[in-house]
C-alpha positions in Angstrom: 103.3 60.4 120.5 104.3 60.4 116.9 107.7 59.6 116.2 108.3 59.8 112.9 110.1 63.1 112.8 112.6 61.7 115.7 113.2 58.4 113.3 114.2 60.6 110.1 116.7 63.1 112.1 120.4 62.1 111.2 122.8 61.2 113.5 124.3 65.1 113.8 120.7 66.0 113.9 120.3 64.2 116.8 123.1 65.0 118.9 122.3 68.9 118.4 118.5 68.0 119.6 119.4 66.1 123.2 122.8 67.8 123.9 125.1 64.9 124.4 128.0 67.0 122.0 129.1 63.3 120.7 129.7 66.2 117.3 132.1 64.2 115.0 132.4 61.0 116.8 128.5 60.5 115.5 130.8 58.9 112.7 132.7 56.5 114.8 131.0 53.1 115.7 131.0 54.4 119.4 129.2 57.4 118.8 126.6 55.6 116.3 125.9 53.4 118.9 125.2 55.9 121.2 123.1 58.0 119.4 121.2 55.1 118.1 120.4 53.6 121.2 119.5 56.9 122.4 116.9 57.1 119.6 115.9 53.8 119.5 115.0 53.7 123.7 112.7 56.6 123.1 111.4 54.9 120.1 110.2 52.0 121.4 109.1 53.7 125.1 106.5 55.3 122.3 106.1 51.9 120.5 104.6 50.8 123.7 102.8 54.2 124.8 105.0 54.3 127.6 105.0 58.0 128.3 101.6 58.3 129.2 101.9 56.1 131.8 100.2 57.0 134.8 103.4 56.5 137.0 105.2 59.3 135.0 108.0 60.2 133.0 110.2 60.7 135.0 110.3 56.5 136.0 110.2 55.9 132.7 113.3 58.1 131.7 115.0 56.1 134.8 114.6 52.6 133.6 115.5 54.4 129.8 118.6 56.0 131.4 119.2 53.0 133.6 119.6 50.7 130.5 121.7 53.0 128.4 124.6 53.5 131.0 126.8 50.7 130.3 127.6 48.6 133.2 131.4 48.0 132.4 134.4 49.9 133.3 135.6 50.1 130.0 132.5 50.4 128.0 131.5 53.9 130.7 135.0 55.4 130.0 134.2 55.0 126.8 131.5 56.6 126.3 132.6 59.4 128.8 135.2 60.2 126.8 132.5 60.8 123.6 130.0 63.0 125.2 131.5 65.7 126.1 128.3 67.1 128.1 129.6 65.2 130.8 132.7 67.1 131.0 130.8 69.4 132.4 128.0 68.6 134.4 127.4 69.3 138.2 126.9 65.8 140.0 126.0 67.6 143.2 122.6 67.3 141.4 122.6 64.0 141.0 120.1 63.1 143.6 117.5 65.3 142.2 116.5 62.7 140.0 114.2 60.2 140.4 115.3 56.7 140.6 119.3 57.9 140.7 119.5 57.2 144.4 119.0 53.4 142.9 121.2 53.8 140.3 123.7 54.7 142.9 123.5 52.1 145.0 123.6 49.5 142.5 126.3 51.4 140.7 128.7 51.4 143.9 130.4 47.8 144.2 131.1 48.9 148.1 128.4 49.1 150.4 129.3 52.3 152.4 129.1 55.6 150.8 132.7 55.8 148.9 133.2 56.6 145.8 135.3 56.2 142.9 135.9 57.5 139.2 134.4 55.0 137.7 131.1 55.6 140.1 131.1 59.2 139.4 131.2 58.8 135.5 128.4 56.5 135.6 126.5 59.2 137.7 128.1 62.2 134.4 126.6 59.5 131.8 123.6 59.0 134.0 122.9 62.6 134.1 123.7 63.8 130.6 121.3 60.7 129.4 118.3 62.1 131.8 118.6 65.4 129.7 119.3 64.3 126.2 115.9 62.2 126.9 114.7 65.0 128.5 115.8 67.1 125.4 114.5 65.2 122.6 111.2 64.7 124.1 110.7 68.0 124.4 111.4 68.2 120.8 109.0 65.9 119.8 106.0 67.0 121.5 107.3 70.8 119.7 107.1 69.2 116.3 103.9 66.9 116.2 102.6 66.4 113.4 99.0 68.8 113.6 95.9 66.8 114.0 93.7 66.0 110.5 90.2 66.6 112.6 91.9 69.8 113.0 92.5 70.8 109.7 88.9 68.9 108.7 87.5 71.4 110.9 89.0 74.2 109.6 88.4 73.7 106.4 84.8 72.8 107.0 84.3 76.2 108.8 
């Protein structure tokens, strides 16, 4: 998958592509962070033909997802408060994801089933990171670059 496209987009570019709605604070060290990282995951998943893996995306978006939520109280607040998609987003489908049932348990410091705010805004960061990724693949693969057999072909023809 040719990522060259996804490596040119500015910051606000980004954002608009996988949906996060960081919108000005793509300015702020935060929110350059964030859409960086988001970038550069996806990057190097490619760099290492990771999404045509025969285990599937969606693992791979897991362990992409997995390393982007941060891990500290402070740093998920954070980051909460910057993408505003989580405002909004329905964590009764939380479990629909592959891998999140992991994420859960090694997100919740308790070992029975409560949870707390912090818990439920790694699951909002969690989700809104599953579709941005989900998002700016589906991008990519729309804006490929067309094959030069292709055009040979056509030209030949």
């Amino acid at each position: 998958m040719d990522m060259t496209e996804l490596k040119n987009l500015s910051l606000y570019e980004l954002d608009n592509i996988a949906g996060l709605k960081v919108g000005s604070d793509a300015d702020t060290p935060k929110g350059k962070q964030i859409l960086e990282g988001l970038r550069d995951a996806i990057v190097e998943a490619s760099d290492y033909d990771r999404w045509d893996v025969p285990r599937g995306r969606a693992e791979v978006i897991h362990e992409l997802v997995d390393s982007l939520v941060p891990i500290y109280t402070t740093d998920r607040v954070k980051e909460f408060a910057i993408i505003a998609e989580c405002w909004h987003l329905d964590l009764e489908g939380f479990n629909a994801y592959a891998g999140a049932f992991d994420f859960g348990q090694l997100d919740v410091y308790h070992m029975d089933s409560e949870t707390t705010a912090v818990v439920e805004i790694g699951r909002a960061l969690y989700l809104a990171y599953t579709q941005a990724i989900q998002n700016v693949l589906k991008w990519v693969e729309e804006n490929q670059p067309e094959d030069e057999d292709e055009d040979e072909d056509e030209d030949e023809g």
